[in-house]
C-alpha positions as CSV (number, residue, x, y, z in Angstrom):
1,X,45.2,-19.3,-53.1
2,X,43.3,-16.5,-52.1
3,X,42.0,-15.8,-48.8
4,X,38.7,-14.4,-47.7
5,X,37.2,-13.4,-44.6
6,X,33.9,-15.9,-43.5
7,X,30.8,-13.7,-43.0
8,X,27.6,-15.9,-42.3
9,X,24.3,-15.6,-43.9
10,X,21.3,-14.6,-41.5
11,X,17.8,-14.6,-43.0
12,X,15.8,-12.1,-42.8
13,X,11.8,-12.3,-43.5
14,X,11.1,-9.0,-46.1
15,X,7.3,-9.0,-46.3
16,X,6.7,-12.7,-45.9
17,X,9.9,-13.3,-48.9
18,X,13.0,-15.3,-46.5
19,X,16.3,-13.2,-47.6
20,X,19.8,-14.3,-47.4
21,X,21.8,-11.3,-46.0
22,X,25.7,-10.5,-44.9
23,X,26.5,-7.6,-42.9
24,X,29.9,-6.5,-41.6
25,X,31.4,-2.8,-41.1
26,X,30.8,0.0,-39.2
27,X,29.8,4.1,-40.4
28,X,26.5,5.0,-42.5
29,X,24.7,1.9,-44.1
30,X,25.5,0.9,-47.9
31,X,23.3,-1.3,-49.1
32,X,25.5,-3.5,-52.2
33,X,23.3,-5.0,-55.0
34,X,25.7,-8.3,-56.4
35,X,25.6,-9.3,-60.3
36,X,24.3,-12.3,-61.8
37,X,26.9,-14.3,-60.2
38,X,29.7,-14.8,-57.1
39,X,26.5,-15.6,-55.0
40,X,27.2,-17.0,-51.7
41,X,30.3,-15.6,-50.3
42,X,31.9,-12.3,-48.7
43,X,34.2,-11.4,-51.3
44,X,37.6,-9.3,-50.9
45,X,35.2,-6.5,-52.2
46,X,32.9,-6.4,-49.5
47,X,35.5,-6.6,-46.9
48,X,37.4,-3.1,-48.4
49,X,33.6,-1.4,-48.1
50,X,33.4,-2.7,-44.8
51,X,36.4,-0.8,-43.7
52,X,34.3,2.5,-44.4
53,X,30.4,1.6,-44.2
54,X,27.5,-0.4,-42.5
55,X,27.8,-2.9,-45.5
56,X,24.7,-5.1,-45.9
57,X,24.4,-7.3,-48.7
58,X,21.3,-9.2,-49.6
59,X,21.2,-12.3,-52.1
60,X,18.5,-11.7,-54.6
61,X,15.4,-13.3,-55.2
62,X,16.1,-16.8,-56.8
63,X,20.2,-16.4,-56.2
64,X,22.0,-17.6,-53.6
65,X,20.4,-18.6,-50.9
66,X,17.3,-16.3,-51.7
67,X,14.8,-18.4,-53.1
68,X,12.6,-17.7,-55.9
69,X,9.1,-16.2,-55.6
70,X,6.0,-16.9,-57.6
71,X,5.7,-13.0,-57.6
72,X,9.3,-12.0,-59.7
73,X,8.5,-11.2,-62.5
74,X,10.9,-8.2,-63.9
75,X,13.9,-5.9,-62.3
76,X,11.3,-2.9,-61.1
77,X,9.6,-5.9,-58.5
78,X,13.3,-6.6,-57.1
79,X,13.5,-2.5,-57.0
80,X,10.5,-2.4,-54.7
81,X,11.5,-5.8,-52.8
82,X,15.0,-3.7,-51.6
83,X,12.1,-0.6,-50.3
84,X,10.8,-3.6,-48.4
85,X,13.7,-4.4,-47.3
86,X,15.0,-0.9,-46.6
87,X,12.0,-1.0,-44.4
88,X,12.2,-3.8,-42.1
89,X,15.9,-3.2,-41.8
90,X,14.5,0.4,-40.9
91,X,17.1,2.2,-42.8
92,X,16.0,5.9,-44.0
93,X,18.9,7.6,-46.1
94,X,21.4,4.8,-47.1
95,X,24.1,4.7,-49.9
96,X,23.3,1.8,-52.7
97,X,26.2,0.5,-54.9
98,X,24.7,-1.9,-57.7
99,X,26.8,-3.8,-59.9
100,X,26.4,-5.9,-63.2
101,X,22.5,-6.9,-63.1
102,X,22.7,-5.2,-59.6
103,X,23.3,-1.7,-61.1
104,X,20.1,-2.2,-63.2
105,X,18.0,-3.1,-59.9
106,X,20.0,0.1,-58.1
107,X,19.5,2.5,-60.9
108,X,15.8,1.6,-61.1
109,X,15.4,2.0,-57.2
110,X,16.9,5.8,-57.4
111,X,14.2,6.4,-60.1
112,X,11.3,4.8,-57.9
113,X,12.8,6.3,-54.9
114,X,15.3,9.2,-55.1
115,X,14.5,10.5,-51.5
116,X,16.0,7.5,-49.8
117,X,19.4,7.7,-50.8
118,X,22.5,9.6,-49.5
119,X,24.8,8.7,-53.2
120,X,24.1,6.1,-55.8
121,X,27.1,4.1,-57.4
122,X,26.4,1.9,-60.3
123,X,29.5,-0.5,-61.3
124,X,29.6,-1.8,-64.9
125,X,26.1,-1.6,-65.0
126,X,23.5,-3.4,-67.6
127,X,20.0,-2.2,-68.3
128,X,20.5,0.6,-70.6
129,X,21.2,0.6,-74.7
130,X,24.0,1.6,-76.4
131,X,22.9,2.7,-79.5
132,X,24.3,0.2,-82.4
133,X,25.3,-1.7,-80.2
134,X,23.8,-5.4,-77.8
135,X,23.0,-5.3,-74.3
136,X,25.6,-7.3,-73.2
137,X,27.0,-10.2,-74.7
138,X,24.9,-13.5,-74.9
139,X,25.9,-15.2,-72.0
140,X,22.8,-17.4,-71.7
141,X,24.6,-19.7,-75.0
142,X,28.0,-19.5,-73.0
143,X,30.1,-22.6,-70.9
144,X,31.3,-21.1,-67.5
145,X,34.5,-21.2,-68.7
146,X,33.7,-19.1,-71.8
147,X,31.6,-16.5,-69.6
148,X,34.7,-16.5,-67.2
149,X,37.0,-15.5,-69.8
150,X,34.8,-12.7,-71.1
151,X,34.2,-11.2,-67.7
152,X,37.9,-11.2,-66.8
153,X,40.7,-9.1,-67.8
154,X,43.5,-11.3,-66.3
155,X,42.5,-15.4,-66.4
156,X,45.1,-14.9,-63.4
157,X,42.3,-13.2,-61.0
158,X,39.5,-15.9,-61.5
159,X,40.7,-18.3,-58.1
160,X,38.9,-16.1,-55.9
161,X,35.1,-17.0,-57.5
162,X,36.1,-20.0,-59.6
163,X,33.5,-22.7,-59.0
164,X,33.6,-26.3,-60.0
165,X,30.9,-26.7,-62.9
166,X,31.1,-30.6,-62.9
167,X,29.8,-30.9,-59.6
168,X,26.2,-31.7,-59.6
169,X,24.8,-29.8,-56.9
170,X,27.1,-26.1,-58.0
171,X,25.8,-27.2,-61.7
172,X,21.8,-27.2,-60.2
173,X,22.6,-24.1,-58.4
174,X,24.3,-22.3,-61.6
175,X,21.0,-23.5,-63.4
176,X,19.1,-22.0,-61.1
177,X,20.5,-18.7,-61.1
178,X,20.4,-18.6,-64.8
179,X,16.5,-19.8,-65.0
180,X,15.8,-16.2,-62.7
181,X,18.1,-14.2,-64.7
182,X,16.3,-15.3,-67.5
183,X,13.5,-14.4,-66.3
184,X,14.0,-11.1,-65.6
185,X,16.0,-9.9,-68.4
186,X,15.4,-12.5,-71.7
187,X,13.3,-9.8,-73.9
188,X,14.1,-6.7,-73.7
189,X,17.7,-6.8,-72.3
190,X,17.3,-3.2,-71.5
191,X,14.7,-0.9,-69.8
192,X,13.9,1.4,-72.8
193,X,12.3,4.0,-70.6
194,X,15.7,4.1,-68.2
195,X,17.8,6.9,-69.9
196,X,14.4,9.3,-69.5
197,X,13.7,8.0,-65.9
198,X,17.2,8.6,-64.9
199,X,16.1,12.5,-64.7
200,X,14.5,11.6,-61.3
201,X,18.0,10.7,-59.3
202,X,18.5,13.7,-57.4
203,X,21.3,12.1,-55.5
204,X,25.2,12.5,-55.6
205,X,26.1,9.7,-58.3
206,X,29.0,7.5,-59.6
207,X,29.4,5.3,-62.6
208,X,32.7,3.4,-62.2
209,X,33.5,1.3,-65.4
210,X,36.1,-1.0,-66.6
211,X,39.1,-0.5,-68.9
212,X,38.0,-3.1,-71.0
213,X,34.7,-4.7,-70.4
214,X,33.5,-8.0,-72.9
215,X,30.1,-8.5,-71.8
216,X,29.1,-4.8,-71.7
217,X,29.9,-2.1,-74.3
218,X,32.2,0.2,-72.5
219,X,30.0,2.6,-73.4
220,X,27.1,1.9,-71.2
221,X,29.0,3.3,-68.0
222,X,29.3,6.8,-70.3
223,X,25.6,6.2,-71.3
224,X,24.1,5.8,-67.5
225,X,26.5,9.0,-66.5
226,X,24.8,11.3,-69.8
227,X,21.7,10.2,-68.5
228,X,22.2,10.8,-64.6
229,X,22.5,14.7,-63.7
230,X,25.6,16.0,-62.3
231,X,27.0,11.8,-62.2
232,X,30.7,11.4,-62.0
233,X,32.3,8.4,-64.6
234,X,34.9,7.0,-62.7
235,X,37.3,3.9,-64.7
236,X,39.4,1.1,-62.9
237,X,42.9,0.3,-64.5
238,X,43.1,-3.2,-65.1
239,X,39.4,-4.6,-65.2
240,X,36.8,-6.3,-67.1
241,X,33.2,-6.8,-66.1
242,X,34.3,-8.7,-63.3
243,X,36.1,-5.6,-61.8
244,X,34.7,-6.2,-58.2
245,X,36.9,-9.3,-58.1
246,X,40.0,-7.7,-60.3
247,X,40.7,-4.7,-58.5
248,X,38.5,-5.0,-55.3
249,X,40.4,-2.4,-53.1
250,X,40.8,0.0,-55.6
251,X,37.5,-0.4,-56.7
252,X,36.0,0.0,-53.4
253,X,38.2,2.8,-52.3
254,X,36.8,4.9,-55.4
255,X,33.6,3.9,-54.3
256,X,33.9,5.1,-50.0
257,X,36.3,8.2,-51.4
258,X,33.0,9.0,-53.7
259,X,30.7,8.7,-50.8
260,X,33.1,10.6,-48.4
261,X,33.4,13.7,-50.8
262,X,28.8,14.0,-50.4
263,X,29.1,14.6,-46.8
């Protein structure tokens, strides 16, 4: 059984939208953008950043405990929702670490807003094409179980974020997260003008990928790091998509190391 530690979920009010958000650590403030999924919990992950940041880790809108908002419409309104929240958290230079769908959201903050950030990290990102090649695999036609075994590398790491998909209310709540992601990424799957906006981030920058990643083409973590200048590609032994759960310490350690070698 794997053990965790419990961080609670305050909410905060960002511009009249209530956000579910954990904090724990102590240093300079990383902001961490989660993925589609593993809502709702402080993972293993979070903890390792914690033991060199100020890790705060919202819930986006319409996942978790975020609800949605008549106003979401696409990943750039999420991108300025985190400037908002940025604001009333009154952070001015922070680190942001994205990954999965949250590496889209980060990567599209550090074009709208390169001045605020100290280092960008983007971890098995989505949002950009590979060309030949789909976005990511269709996930919206797959059973949790059949999602689960394309995101992981070793069936053996799953316990950690395994959820029961028979009961009702986890089943509503999966729905629910699939209805926003739907939303926000159905048609295109990919921001077409991302590799020529990715010239604005004038920010240290990391792209760590996975050894073997199903749902992306390994190639989009070689793709965001063409397109960033001056990024570093970083890969994790031992990892799919869901590499945040795989490897979380060494994962995170490539992430602080990164972040320590820009000061």
């Amino acid at each position: 059984m794997v053990t965790r530690p419990e961080v609670a979920a305050e909410i905060v009010d960002v511009a009249g939208t209530p956000v579910a958000l954990r904090r724990r650590g102590s240093g300079e403030p990383l902001l961490f953008l989660h993925g589609a999924g593993f809502t709702g919990q402080w993972l293993r992950f979070h903890e390792a950043l914690a033991q060199g940041a100020d890790v705060i880790a919202p819930e986006h809108v319409g996942f978790g405990a975020t609800p949605p908002q008549d106003w979401l419409e696409d990943i750039s309104d999420l991108a300025l929702h985190y400037d908002d929240l940025r604001a009333t958290l009154g952070l001015d230079r922070f680190h942001l670490v994205g990954y999965s769908l949250g590496g889209w959201i980060a990567a599209t903050y550090a074009t709208l807003f390169p001045e605020r950030l100290a280092s960008l990290t983007l971890i098995t990102p989505v949002g950009i094409q590979v060309p030949g090649k789909p976005p990511f695999a269709d996930l919206f036609t797959m059973t949790p179980a059949a999602l689960f075994g394309t995101i992981f590398n070793d069936p053996a790491n799953m316990a950690e974020v395994m959820v029961d998909a028979g009961d009702v209310d986890v089943a509503v709540h999966l729905y629910e997260e699939q209805s926003t992601l739907a939303r926000l990424v159905w048609n295109p799957r990919y921001d077409r003008k991302m590799p020529r906006r990715l010239r604005r981030v004038s920010c240290p920058s990391l792209v760590v990928g996975a050894e073997d990643d199903r749902l992306v083409p390994n190639e989009a973590a070689e793709r965001y790091a063409e397109c960033i200048d001056g990024a570093q590609l970083r890969r994790i032994p031992g990892t799919g998509h869901a590499i945040i759960v795989e490897q979380p310490e060494q994962t995170a350690k490539a992430v602080l190391d990164f972040q320590g070698s820009t000061r």
